[in-house]
N, C-alpha and C positions, 0 to 999 in steps of 0.2 A: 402427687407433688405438684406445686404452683408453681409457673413460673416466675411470681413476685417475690421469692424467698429464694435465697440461696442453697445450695445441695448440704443437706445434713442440717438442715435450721427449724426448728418445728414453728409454725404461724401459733401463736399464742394472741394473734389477737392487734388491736391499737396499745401502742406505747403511749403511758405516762409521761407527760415533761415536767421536766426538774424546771421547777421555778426558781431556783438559787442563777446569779451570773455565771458566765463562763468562767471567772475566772474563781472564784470560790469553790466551782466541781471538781477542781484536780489542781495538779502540780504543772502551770503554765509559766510562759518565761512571758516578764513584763514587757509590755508595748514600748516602751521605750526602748527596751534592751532590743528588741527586735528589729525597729528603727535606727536604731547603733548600726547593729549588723549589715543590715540592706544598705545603711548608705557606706560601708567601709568595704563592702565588695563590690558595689556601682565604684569609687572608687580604684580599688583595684585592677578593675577592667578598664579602668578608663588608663592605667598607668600601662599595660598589660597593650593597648593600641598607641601608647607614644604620646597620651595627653598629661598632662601635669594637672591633677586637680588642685584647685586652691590657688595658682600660680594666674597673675595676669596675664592676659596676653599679649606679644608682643606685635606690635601697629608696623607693618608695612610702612615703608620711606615713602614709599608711591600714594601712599592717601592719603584724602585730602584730609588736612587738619579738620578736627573737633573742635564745632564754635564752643566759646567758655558760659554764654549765657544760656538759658532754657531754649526748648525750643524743637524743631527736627533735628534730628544728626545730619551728617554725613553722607550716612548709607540710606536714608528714608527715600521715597519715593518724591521727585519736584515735580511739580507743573509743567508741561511741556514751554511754555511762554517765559518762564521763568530760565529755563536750560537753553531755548533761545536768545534772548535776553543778553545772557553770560557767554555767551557762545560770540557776538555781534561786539562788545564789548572789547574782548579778550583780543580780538581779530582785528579791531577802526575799524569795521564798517559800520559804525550806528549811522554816521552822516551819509554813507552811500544810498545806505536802505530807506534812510526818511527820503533821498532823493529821489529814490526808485518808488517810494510811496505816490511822492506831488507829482510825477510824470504819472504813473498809473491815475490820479487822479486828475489830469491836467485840464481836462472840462471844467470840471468843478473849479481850478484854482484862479483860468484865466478869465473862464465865461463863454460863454457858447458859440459867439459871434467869430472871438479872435481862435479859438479851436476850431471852429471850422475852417481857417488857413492857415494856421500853424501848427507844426507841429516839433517835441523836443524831439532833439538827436542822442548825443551823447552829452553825459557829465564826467570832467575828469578835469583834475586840478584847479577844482570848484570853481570851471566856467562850464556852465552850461549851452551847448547848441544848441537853434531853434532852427528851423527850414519852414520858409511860408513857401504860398503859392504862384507869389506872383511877388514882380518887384511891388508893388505901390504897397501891397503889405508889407514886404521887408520895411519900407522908409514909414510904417505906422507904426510897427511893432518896436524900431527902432526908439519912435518919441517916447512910448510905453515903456522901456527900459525900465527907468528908475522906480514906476509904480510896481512892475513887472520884481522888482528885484525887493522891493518893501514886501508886496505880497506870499514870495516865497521864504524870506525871513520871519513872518510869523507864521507859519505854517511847518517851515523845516531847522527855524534858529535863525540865530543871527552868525553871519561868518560864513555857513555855511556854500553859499552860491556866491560868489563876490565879482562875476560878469557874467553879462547874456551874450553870445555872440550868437547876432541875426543874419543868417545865409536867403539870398535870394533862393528862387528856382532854379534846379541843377537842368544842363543842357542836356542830352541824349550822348550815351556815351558809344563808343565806338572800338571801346574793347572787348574783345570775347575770347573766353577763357579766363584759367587762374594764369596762363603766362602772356606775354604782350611783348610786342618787341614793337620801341618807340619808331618811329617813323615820319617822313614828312602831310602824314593824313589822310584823311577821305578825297584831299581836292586833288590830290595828285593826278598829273594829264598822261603822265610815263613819257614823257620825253620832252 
């Protein structure tokens, strides 16, 4: 006995094939009807876990609405710059950020000469600080104002900076610590 035949099967050799289709050899159920079947018990099961086949589904309050034109959905994946973008919008910072852009850039927007004395402080209530290094640049920087404030209007908008306050050199301070208790000074003689 071989072990390619099953027990009790005599090897008679290669089989014949019927050149007729399958479905003309016997008594088959049609591809369709089988089709029928397979999808009516994918169904089933799908009712059988709590889904509703055929039924739309219902959109979360919490999502963001479906644009009506072509396009990505919703759920697609965006651009990180683009999720930025909406994020900066949503929040008013777009004007902080252009401003934090022209300080990061402030060589470039003043010129090399005047950045090398000056430098910005802070922006808030779209007036910008500037600290040079010395009084005579304060009183240059001060004449530069108006150019100083055209230059940063095409660069970060218009509206957006609407004064420059120019600070001299700050003096040596004399407090230490984050607590301070004011006091008559350094000059004090004690008596």
């Amino acid at each position: 006995m071989s072990d390619a035949s099953p027990a009790g099967a005599a090897d008679d050799g290669p089989r014949e094939r019927d050149p007729r289709p399958v479905a003309a050899r016997g008594d088959l159920t049609p591809p369709a009807e089988v089709a029928r079947e397979a999808l009516n018990r994918a169904k089933a099961a799908a009712r059988a876990k709590g889904l509703r086949p055929g039924v739309p589904s219902r959109r979360s309050p919490l999502a963001e609405p479906r644009p009506e034109s072509q396009g990505p959905g919703a759920r697609d994946p965006r651009t990180l710059s683009d999720v930025v973008g909406r994020l900066l919008r949503d929040k008013g910072w777009t004007q902080d950020v252009s401003v934090g852009g022209v300080i990061g850039r402030w060589r470039e927007v003043v010129g090399d000469q005047v950045a090398d004395h000056c430098v910005p402080e802070t922006f808030e209530d779209k007036v910008l600080v500037v600290r040079t290094d010395s009084t005579a640049w304060a009183t240059q920087v001060r004449l530069l104002v108006p150019t100083l404030l055209r230059r940063l209007a095409e660069e970060v908008g218009e509206g957006v900076v609407e004064q420059v306050q120019v600070l001299g050199p700050a003096g040596p301070s004399f407090r230490r610590g984050r607590r301070s208790v004011r006091g008559p000074g350094p000059g004090d003689t004690y008596g």
